[in-house]
N, C-alpha and C positions, 0 to 999 in steps of 0.2 A: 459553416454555412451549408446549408439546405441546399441539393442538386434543382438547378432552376434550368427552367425550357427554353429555348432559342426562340421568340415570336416577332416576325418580321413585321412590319406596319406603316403604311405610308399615311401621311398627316399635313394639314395646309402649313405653309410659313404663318400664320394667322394663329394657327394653336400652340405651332413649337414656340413663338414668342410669349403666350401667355403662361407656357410650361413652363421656360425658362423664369419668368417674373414670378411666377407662385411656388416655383422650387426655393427660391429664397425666402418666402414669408413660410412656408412650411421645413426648411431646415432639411431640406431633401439635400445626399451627398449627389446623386444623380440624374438624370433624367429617368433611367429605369427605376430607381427607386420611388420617383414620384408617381411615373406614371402605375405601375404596380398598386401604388394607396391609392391612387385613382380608380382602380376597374375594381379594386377591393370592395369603395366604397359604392359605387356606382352597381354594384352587383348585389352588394346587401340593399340597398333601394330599390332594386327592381325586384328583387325575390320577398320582400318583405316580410321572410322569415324570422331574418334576425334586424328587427327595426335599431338595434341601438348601434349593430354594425354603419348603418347611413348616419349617425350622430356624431359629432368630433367628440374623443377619447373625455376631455372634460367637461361636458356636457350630460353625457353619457353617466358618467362618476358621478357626477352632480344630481342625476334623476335617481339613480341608485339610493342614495345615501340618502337623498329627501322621504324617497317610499320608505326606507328600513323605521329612518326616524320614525315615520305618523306611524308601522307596523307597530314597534317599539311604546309610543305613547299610547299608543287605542287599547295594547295589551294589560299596559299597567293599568288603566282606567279601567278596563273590563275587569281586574283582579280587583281591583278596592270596589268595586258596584257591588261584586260576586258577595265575597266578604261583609258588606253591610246588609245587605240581603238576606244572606244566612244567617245574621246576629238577629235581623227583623224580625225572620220565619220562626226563629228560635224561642224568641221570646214571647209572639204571639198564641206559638204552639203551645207550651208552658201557662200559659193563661186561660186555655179555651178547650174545651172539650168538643170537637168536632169530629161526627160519625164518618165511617171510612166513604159510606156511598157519598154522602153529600160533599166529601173532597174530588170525589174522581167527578159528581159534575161539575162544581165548578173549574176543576182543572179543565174539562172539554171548554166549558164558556169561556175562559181566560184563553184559551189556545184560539178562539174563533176573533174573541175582541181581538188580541194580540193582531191575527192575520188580517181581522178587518181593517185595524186603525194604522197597520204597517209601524207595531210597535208604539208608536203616541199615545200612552196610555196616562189617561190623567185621574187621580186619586178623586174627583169628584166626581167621576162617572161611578168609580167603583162604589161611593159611599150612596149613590142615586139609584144606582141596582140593588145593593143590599137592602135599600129601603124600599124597592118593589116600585121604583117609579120608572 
């Protein structure tokens, strides 16, 4: 056990009764061990540094686990997009004879669409631009 500090502290009969009732729903062997989780938690809330410190432990686990998942799923979906894309490019390439200047402008216009439409880019605009409309 960890060298712990003497802190003296006076408190209504009104809270030591609600310590006492919540020591047993929380499995505390003491009242300093409760009170302890208490200014833990209560201090990770006020400093809101570490917000998951103010969250009960499975809660906490629980938001964890849900972010890694969508990290987890957005990655693999971002890897098969990539992948059919480079088949796309590949195979368009291989068919088309296109001058280097006239790639690097359309690269700038597809970088400007992209930023315009915040990525919503729809294959009918592209086919309504090549066609000079």
């Amino acid at each position: 056990m960890s060298e712990k500090i003497r802190f003296q502290m006076r408190i209504s009969p009104d809270t030591d009764s609600k310590i006492k009732k919540a020591m047993e729903v929380d499995n505390c062997q003491s009242q300093n061990e409760f009170v302890e989780k208490a200014l833990r938690f209560y201090c990770g809330y006020v400093s809101a540094n570490d917000s998951l410190e103010a969250l009960p432990p499975l809660l906490a686990s629980a938001i964890r686990g849900s972010v890694q998942d969508t990290e987890n799923r957005i990655a693999r979906l971002l890897f098969k997009m990539a992948v059919e894309l480079d088949m796309v490019m590949n195979v368009v390439a291989g068919t088309m004879k296109v001058k280097e200047e006239v790639l690097k402008e359309l690269r700038v216009t597809c970088i400007q669409n992209v930023k315009r439409t915040n990525g919503t880019v729809v294959f009918d605009d592209a086919v309504k631009y090549q066609r000079g409309k």
